[in-house]
Backbone as CSV, one residue per row, in Angstrom:
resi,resn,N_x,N_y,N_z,CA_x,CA_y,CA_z,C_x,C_y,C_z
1,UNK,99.544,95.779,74.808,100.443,96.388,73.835,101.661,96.913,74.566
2,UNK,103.073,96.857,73.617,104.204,96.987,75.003,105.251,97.794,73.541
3,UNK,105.129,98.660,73.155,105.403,99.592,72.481,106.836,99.745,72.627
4,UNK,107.952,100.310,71.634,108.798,100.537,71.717,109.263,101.997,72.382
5,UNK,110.506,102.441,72.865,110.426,103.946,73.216,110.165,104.776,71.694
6,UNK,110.540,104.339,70.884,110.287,105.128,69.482,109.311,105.441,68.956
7,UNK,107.928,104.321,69.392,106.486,104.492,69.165,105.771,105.473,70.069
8,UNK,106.230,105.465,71.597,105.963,106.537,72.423,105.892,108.142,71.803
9,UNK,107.026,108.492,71.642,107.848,109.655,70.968,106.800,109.781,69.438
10,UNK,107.111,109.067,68.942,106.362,108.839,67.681,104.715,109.237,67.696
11,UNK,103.928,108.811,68.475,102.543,108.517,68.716,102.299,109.839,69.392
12,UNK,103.085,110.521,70.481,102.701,111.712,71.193,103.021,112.957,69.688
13,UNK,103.277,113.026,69.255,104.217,113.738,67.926,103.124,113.956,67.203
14,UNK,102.871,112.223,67.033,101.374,112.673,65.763,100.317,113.192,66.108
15,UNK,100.257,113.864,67.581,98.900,114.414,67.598,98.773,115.631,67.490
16,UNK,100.024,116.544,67.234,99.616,117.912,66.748,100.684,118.008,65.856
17,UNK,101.183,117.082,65.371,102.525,117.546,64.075,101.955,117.575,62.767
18,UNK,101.834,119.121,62.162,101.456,119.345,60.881,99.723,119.560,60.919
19,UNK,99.109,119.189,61.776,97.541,119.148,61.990,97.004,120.330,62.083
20,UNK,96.114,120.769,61.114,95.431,121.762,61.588,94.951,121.714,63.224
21,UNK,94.386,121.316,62.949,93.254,120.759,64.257,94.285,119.693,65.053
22,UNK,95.099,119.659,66.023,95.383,118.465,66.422,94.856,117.528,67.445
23,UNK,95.010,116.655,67.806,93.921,115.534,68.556,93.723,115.706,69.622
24,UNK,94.286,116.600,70.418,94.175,117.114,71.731,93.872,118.836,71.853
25,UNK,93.466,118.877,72.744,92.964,120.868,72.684,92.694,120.777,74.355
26,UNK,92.583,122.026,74.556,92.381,122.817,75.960,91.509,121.939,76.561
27,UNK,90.159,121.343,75.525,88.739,120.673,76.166,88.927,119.192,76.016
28,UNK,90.310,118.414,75.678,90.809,117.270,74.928,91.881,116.633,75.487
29,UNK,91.738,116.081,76.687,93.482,116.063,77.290,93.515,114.296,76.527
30,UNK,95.467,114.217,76.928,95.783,113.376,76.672,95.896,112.663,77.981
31,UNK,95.453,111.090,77.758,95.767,110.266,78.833,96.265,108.978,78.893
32,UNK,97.484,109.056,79.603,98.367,107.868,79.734,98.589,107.059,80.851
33,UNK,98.256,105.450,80.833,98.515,104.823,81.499,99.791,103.699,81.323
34,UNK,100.045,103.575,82.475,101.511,102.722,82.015,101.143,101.748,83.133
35,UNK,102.109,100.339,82.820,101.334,99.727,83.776,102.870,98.460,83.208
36,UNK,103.909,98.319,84.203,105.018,97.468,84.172,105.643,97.768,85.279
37,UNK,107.330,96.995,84.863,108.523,97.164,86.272,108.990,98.396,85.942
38,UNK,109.126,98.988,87.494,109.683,100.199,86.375,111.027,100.310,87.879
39,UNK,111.595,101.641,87.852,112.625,101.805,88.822,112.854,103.382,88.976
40,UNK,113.779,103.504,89.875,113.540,104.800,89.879,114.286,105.740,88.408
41,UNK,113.022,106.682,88.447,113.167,107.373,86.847,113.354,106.714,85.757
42,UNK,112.737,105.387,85.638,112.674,104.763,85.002,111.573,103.973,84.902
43,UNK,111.577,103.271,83.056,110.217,102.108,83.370,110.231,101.322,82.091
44,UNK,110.151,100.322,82.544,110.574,99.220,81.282,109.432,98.847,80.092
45,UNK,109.862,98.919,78.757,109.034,98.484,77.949,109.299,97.547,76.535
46,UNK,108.354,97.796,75.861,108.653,97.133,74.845,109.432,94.828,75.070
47,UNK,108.537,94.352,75.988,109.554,93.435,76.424,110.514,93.242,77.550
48,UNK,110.646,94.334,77.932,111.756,94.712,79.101,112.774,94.991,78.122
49,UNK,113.023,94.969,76.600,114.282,94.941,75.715,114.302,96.559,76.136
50,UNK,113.646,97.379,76.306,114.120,98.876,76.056,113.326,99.474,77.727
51,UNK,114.073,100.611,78.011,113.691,101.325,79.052,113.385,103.081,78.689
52,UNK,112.336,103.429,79.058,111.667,104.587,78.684,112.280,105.464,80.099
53,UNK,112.923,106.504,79.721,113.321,107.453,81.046,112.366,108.614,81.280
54,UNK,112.101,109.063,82.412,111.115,109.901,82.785,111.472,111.304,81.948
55,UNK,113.005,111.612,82.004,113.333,112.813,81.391,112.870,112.926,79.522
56,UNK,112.472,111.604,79.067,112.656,112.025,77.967,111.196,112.180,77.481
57,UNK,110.098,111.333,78.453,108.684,111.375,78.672,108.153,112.897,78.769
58,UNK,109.131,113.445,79.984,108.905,115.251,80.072,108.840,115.790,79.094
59,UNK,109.810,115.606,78.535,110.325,116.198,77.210,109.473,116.048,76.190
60,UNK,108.612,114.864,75.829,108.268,115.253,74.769,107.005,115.657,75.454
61,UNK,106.383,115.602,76.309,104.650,116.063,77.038,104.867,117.732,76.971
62,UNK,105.933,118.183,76.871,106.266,119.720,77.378,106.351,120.294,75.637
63,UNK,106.592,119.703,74.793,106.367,119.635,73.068,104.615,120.097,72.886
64,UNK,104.428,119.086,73.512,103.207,118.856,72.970,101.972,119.754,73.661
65,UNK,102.380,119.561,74.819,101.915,120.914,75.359,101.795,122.531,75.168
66,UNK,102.769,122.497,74.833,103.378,123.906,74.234,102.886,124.320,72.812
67,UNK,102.263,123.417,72.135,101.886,123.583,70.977,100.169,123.128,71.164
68,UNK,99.545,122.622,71.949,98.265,122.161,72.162,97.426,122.464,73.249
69,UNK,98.074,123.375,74.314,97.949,123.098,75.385,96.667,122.842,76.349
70,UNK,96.881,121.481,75.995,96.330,120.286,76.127,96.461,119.801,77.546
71,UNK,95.249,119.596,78.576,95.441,118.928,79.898,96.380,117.372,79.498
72,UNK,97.189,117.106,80.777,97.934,115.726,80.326,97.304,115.112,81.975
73,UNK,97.391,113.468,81.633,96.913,113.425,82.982,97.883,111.989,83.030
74,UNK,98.643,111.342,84.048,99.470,110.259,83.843,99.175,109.671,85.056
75,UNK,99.258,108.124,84.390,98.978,107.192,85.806,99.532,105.791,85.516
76,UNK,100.700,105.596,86.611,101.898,104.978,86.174,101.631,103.869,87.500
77,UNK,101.270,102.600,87.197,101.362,101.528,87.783,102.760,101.200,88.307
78,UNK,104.101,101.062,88.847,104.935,100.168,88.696,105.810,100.921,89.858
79,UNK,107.030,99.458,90.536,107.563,100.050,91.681,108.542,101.156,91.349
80,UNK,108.252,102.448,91.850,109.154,103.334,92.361,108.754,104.393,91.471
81,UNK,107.453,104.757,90.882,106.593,105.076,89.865,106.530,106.568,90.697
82,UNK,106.930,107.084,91.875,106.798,108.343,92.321,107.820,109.150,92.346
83,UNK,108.818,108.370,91.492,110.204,108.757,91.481,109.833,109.584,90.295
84,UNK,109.177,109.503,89.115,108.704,110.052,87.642,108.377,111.582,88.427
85,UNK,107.192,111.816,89.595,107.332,113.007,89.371,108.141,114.285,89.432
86,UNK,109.283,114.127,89.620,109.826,114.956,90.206,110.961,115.202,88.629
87,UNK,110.179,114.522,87.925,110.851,114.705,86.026,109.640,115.060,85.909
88,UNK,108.676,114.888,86.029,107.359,115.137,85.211,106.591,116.711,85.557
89,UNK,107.493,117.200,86.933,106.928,118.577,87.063,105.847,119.395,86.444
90,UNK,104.938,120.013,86.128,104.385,120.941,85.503,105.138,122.070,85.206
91,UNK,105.083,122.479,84.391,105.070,124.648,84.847,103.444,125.119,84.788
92,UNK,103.908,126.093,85.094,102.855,127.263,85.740,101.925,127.161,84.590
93,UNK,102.105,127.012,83.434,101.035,127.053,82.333,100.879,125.784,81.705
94,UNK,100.859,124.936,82.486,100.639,123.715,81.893,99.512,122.751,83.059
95,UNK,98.748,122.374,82.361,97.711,121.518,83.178,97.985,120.002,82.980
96,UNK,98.467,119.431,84.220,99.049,118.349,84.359,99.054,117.664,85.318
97,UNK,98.392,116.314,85.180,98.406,115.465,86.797,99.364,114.329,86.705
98,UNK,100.120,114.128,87.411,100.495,112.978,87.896,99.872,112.411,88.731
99,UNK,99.340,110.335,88.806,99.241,109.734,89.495,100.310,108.575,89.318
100,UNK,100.352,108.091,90.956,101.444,107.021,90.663,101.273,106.236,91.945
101,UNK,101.104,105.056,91.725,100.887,103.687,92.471,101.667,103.730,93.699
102,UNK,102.738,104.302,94.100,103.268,104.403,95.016,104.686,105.718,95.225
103,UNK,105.473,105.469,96.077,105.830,106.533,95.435,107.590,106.113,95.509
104,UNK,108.605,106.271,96.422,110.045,105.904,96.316,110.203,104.547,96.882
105,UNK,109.315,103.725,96.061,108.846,102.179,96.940,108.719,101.247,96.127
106,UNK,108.135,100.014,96.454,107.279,98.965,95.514,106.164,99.087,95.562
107,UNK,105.704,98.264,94.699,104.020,98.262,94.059,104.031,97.259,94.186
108,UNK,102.541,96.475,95.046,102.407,95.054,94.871,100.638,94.956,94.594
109,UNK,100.606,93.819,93.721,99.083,93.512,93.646,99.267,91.711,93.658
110,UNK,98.208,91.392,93.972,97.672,89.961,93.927,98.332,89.319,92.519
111,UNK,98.454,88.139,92.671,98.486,87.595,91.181,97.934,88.045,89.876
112,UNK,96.225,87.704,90.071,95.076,87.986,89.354,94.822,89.573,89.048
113,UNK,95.216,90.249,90.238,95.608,92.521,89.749,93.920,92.422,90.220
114,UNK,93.496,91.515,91.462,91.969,92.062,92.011,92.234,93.582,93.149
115,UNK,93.623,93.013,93.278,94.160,93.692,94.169,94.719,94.939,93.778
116,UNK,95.080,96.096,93.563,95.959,96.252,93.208,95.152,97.924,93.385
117,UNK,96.413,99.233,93.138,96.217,100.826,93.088,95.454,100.857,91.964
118,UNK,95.366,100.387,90.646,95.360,100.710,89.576,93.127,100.189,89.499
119,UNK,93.461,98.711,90.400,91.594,98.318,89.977,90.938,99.374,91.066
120,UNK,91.607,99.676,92.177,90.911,100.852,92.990,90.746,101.949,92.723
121,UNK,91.701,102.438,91.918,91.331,103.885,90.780,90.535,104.156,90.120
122,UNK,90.346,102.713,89.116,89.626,102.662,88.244,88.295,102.749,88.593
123,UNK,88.131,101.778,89.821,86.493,101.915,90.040,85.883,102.855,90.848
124,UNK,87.101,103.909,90.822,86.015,105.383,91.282,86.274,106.208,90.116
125,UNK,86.943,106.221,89.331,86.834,106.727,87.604,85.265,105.866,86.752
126,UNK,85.111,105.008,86.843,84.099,104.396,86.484,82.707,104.924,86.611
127,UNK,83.080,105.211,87.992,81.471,106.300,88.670,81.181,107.579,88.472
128,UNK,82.418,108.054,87.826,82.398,109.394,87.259,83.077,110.293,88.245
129,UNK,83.928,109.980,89.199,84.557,110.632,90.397,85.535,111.190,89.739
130,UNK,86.045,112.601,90.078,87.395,113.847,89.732,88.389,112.262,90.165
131,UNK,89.666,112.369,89.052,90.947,112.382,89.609,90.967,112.399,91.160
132,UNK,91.166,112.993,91.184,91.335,113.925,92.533,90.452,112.581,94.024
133,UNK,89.033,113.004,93.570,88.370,111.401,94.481,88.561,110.216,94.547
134,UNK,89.133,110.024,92.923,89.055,108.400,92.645,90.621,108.223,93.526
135,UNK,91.422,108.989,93.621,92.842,108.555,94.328,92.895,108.450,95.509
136,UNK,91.860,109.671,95.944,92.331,109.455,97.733,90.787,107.934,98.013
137,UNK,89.810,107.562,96.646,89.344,106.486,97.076,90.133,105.168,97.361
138,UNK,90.979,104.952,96.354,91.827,104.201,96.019,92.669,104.358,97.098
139,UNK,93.315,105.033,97.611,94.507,105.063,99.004,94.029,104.815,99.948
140,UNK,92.606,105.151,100.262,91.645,104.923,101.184,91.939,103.083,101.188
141,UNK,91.574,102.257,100.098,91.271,101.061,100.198,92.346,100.724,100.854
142,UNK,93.556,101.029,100.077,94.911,99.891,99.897,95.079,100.197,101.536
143,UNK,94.625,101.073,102.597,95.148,101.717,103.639,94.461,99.740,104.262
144,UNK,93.357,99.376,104.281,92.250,98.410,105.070,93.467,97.110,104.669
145,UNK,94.449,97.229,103.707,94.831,96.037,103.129,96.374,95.992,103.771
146,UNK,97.038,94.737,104.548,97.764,94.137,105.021,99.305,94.229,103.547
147,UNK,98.794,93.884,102.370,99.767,93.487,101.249,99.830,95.032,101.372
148,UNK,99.398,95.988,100.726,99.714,97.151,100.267,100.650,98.225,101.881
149,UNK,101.422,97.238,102.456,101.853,98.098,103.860,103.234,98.802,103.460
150,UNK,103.150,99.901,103.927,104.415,100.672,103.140,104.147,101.099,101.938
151,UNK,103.236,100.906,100.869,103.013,101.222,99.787,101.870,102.734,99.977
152,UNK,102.572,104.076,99.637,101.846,105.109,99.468,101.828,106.080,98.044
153,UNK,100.593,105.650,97.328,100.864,106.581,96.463,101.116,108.080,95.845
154,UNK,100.884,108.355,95.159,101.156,109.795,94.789,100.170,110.343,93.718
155,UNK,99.522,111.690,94.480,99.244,112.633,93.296,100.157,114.019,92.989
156,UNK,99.895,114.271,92.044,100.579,116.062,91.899,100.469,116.271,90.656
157,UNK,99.710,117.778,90.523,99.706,118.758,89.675,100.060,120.012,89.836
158,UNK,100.731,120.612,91.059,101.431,121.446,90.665,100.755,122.695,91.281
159,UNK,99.168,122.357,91.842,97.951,123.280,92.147,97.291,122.664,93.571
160,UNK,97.780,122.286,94.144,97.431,121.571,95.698,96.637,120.775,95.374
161,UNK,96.335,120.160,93.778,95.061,118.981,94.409,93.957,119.858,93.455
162,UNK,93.980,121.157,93.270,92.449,121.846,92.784,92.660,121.527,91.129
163,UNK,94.001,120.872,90.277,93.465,120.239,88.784,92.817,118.737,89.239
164,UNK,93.413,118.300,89.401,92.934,116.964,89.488,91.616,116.938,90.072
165,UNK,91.250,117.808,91.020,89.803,117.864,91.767,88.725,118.102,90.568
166,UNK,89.133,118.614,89.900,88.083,119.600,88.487,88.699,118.975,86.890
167,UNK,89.216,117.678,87.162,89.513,116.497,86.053,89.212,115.571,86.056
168,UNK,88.454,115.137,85.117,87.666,113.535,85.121,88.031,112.807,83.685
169,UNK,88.032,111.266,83.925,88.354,110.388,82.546,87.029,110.030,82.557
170,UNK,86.484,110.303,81.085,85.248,110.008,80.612,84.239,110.872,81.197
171,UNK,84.082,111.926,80.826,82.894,113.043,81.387,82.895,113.429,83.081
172,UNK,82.309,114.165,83.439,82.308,114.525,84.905,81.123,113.989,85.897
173,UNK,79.915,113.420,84.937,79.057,112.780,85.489,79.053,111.595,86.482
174,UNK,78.233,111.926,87.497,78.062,110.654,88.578,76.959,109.648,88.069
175,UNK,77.482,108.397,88.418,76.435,107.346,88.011,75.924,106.921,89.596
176,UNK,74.940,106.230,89.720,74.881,105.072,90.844,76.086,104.132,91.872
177,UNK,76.077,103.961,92.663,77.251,102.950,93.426,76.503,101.433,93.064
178,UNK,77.007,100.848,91.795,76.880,99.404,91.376,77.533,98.503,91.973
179,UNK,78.855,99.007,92.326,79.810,98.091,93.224,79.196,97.279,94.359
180,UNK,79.687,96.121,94.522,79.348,95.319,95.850,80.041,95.636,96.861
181,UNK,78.997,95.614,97.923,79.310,96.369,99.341,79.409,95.347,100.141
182,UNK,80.218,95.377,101.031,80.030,94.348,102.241,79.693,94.557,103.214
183,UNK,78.511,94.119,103.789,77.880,94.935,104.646,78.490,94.382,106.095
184,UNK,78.586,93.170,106.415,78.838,92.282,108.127,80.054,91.447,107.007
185,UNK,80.674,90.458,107.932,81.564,89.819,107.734,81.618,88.535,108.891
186,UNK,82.735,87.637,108.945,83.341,87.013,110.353,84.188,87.846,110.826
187,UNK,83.948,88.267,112.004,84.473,88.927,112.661,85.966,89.041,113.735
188,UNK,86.974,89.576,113.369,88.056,89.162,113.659,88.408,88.769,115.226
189,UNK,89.091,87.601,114.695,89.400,86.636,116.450,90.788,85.882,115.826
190,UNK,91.146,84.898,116.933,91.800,84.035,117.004,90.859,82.698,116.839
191,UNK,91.380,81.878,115.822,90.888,80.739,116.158,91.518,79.361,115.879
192,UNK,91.438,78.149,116.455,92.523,76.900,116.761,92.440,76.247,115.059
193,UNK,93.296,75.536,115.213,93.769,74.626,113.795,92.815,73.628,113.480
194,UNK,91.589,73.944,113.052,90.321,73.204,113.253,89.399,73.567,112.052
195,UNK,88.630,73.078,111.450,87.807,73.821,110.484,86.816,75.082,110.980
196,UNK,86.564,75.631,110.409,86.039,76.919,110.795,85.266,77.669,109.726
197,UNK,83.835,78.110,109.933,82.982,78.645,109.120,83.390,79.753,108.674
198,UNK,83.562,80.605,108.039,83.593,82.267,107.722,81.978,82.254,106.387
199,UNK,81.720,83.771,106.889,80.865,84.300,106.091,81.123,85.753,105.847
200,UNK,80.407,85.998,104.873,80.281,87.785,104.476,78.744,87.959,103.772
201,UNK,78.107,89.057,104.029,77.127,89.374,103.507,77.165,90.626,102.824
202,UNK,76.923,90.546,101.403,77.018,91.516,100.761,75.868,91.774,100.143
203,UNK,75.838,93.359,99.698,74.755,93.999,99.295,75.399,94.505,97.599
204,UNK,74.638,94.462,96.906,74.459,94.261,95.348,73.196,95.068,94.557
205,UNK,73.451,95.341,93.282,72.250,95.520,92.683,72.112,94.891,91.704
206,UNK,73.323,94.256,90.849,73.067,93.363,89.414,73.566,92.022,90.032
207,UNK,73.866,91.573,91.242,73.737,90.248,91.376,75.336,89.841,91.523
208,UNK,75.524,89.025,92.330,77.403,88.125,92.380,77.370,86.607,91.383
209,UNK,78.590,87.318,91.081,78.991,85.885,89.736,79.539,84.549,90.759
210,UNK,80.438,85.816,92.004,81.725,84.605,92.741,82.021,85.372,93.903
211,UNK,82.272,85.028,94.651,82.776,85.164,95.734,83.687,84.863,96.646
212,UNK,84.688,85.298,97.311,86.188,83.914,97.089,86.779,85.060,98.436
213,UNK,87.528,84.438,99.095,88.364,84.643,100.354,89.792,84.386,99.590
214,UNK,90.865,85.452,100.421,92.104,84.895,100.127,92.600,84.734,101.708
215,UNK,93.753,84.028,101.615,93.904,83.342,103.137,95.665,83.690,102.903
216,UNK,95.931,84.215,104.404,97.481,84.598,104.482,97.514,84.181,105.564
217,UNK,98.740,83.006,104.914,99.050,82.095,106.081,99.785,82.615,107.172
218,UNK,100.194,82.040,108.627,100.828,82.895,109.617,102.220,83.136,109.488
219,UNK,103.017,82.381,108.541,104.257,82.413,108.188,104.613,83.387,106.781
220,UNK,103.517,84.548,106.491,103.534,85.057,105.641,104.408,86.299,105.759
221,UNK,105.014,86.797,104.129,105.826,87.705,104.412,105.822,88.553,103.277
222,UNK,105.779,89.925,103.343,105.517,90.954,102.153,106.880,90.769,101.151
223,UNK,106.898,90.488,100.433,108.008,90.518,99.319,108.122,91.746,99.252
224,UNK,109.686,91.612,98.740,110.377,93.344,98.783,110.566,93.045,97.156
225,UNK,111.129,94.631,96.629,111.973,94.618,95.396,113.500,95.132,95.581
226,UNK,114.478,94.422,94.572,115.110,94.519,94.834,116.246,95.823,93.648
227,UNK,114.929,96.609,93.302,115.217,97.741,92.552,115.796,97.594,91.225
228,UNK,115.611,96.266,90.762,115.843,95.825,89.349,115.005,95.299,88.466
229,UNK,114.125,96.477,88.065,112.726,96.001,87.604,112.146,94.711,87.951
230,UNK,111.951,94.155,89.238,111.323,93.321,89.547,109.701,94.442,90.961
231,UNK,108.753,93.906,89.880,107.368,93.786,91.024,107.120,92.831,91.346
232,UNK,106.729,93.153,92.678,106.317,92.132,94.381,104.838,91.289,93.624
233,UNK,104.737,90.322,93.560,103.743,89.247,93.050,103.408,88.695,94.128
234,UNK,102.091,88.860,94.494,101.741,88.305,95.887,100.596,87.157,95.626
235,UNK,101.120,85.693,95.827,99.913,85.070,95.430,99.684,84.680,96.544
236,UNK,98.409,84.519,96.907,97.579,83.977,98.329,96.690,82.975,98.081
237,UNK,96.622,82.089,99.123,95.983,80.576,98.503,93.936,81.578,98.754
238,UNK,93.097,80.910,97.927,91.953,81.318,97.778,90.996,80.238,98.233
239,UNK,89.364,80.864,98.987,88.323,79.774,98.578,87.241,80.402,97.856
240,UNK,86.645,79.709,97.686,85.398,80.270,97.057,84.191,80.117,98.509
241,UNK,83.353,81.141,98.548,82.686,80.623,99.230,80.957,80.167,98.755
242,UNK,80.407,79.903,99.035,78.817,79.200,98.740,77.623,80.255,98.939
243,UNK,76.652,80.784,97.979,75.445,81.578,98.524,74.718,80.608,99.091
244,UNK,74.256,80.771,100.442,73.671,80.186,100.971,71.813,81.085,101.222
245,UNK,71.963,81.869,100.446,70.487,83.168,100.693,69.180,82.441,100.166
């Protein structure tokens, strides 16, 4: 869904305009993800036909706040997405996180988004991890990854880290680690222009659908942006590899 700026404005409005009860409360936050090109203090929508400005995003979260006050929690996929906080500020009586994919930079993910700030977030939100864990899990990853170099994201609420630590999407409960682990691998070397085995052994509890290598060739090179709503698209040739267990 790629919404107009008018539906934004519109949609944050209807949740406490005229409502007894409105849709958000102290125990009820609102949560927004955005996920496009964006630029600094800026971020494109609706098509790319319209651009949503951070100042006017403040503006209406600080409405709505003020009348609900309602935790807000934001997590903005897109290059230069750390430029928003510094419009998105808190005050002192407002409970508010910013997350953001990177920060006065680009954002790059894989073609397919296996890659990417946003699937590493998610899958420590999934497990029931604070804000707060699922980000520095997520920064943790992109740190092991070659594409994500130069790319550092951003948190801030305004409280060193202690809202977001004591904020969770979807309850506060911990589940199990379902995720696939990799336990050994092929182990890094040099090797000649020749065919060559690679393996990985991974550990599971509901079982692998697929399994697949991406390969970066030696003439490879990180795409930049060139600060005109364009994101870095990184496609890498893939294999699949074979269970052999």
């Amino acid at each position: 869904i790629t919404p107009q700026v008018a539906d934004i404005k519109t949609y944050i409005h209807s949740l406490y305009h005229e409502k007894t009860e409105p849709d958000v409360n102290p125990e009820r936050p609102l949560v927004i993800y955005m996920a496009d090109h964006g630029d600094i203090g800026t971020f494109r929508v609706n098509h790319g036909f319209e651009i949503l400005n951070a100042q006017d995003l403040d503006s209406w979260l600080d409405d709505l706040q003020t009348q609900t006050s309602c935790p807000v929690y934001i997590i903005i996929e897109a290059c230069y997405s750390g430029t928003f906080t510094s419009y998105l500020l808190p005050d002192a009586t407002q409970k508010r996180v910013i997350i953001t994919s990177t920060g006065n930079y680009v954002a790059r993910y894989e073609a397919d988004g296996r890659k990417s700030f946003s699937q590493y977030l998610f899958n420590g939100l999934s497990q029931g991890y604070s804000l707060k864990k699922s980000f520095y899990e997520a920064t943790a990853a992109m740190k092991n990854k070659y594409i994500f170099n130069g790319q550092i994201p951003v948190l801030f609420d305004g409280n060193n880290g202690d809202i977001a630590q004591s904020s969770h999407i979807g309850g506060s409960f911990l589940i199990g680690d379902i995720l696939p682990e990799i336990v050994s691998h092929t182990p890094n070397q040099s090797i000649s222009a020749e065919a060559f085995d690679l393996y990985v052994d991974i550990s599971h509890v509901k079982g692998i659908n697929h399994v697949w290598v991406s390969i970066m060739p030696p003439n490879f090179h990180l795409p930049e942006s060139s600060q005109n709503f364009e994101t870095p698209i990184i496609k890498l040739p893939t294999l699949d590899l074979h269970d052999n267990s």
